[in-house]
C-alpha positions in Angstrom: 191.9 -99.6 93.0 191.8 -99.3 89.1 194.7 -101.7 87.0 196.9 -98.7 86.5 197.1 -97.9 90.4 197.8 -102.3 90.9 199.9 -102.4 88.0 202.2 -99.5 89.4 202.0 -100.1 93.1 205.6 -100.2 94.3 207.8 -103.6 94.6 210.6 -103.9 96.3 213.4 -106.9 97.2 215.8 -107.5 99.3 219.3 -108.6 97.2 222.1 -109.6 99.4 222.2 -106.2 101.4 221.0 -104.1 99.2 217.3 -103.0 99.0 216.0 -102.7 95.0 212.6 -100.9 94.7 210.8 -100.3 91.5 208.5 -97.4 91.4 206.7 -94.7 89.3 207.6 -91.3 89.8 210.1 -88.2 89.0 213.8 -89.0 89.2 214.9 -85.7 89.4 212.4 -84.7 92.6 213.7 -88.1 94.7 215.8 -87.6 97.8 218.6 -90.1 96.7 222.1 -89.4 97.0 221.9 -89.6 93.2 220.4 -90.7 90.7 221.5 -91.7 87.2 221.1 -89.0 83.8 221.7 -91.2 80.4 223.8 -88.9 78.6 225.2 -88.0 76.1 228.8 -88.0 75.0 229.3 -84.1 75.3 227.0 -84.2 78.5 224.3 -81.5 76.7 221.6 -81.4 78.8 219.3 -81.9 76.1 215.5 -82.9 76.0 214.1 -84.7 78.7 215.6 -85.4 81.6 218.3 -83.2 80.7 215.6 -80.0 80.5 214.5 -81.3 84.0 218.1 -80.8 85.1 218.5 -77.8 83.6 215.4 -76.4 85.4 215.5 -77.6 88.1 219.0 -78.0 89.5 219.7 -74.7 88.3 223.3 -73.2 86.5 225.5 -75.5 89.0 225.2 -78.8 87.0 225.5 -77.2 83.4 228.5 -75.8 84.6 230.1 -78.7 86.1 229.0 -80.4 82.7 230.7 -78.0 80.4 234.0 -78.2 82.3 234.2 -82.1 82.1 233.5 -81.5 78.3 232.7 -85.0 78.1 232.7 -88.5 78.0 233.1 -91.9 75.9 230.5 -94.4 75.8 230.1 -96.7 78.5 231.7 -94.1 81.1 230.1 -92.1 84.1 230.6 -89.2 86.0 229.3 -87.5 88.6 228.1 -83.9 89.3 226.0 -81.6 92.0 222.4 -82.3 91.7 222.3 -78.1 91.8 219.1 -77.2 93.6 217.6 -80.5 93.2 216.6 -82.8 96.2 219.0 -85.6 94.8 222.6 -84.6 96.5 224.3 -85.6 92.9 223.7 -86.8 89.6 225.8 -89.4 87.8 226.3 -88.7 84.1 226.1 -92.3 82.8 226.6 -92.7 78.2 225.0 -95.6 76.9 224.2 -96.3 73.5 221.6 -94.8 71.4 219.3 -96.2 68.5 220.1 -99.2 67.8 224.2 -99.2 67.9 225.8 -102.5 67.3 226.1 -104.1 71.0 223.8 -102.5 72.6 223.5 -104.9 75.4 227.3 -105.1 76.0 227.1 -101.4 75.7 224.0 -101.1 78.0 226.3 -103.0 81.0 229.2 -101.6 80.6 226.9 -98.0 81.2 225.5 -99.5 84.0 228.3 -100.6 85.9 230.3 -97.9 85.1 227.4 -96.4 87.0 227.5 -98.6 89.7 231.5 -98.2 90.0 231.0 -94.3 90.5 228.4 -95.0 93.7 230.8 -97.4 95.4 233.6 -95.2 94.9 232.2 -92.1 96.3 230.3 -93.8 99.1 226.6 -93.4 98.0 224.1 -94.8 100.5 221.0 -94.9 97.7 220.9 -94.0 93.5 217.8 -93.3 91.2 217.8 -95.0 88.2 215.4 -95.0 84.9 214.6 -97.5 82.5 218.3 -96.9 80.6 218.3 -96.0 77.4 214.6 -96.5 76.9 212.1 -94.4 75.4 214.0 -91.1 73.3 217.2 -93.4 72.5 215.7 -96.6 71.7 217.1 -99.4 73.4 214.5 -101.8 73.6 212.8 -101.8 77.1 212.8 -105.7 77.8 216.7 -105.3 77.3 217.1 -102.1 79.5 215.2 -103.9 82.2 217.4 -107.0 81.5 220.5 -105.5 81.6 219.8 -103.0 84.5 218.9 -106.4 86.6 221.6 -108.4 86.0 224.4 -105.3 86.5 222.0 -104.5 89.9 222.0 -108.4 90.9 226.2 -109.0 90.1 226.7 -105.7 92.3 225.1 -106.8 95.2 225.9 -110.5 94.8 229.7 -108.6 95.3 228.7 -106.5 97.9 229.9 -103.5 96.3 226.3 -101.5 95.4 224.7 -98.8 97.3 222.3 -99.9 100.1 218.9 -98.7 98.0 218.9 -98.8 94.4 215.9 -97.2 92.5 214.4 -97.7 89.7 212.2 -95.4 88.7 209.9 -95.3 85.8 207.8 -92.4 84.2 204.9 -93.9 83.3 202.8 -98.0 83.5 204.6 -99.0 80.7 207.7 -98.9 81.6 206.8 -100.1 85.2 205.3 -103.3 83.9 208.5 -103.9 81.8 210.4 -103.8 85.1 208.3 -105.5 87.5 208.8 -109.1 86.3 212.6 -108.9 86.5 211.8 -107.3 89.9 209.7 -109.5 91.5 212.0 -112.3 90.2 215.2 -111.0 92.4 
């Protein structure tokens, strides 16, 4: 097995009752009840993920995104996942290149995430590294913040029973699987 395939070999931990697994893969082809876009405020479907979405989950979701209109920062909502395997995607703003509190920012993002499972029942969410990568919030502090909102939820018992988190490429995996393998 080369370092790559060891270094990206999925983890996952039991917290409280909820199951957290860190993997590599494609969010938008996971059968999750959802899993989590970082948008924008407007909810444009933009590079990225967002082209995935577009592509792949077909008119449904921009539609449903051009009716809410948008959202402010540190909200959520949810749409259909369109033709995707995911039943739903939740629209989740965080901040973006280096915006003053990012981290308090980052959380509230995350649990505003977190609040829209609960509330509509979900059974298991998809998450990426949040705001890493394209909008520049600092990957040690995504994985930070995305832990502690993960560990606070299930330490309340309020989080869906599988949480995901689901990085694109090594790199991101190894900035993960410390705060992972700690919980």
């Amino acid at each position: 097995m080369t370092a790559t395939a060891t270094a990206t070999t999925p983890i996952e931990r039991k917290v409280h009752q909820t199951v957290v697994r860190l993997m590599q893969g494609d969010l938008t082809a996971l059968e999750v009840d959802a899993f989590v876009h970082y948008a924008k405020e407007n909810l444009e479907l933009g590079s990225g993920y967002g082209t995935a979405i577009q592509s792949r989950g077909g008119g449904a979701v921009k539609k449903e995104v051009e009716k809410i209109g948008g959202i402010r920062m540190g909200e959520a909502v949810m749409t259909t996942a369109g033709g995707m395997a995911a039943k739903h995607i939740i629209h989740a703003c965080g901040p973006k290149f280096q915006e003053s509190d990012t981290e308090g920012k980052l959380r509230d993002c995350m649990n505003s995430a977190l609040q829209i499972a609960r509330e509509n029942g979900l059974k298991s969410v998809a998450f990426p590294p949040m705001g890493a990568g394209f909008y520049g919030v600092p990957l040690a502090l995504s994985a930070q913040v995305m832990i502690d909102a993960i560990r606070s939820a299930a330490a309340a018992g309020t989080p869906p029973e599988v949480i995901i988190i689901c990085t694109v490429d090594g790199r991101d995996f190894l900035a993960f699987k410390n705060q992972v393998g700690a919980l």
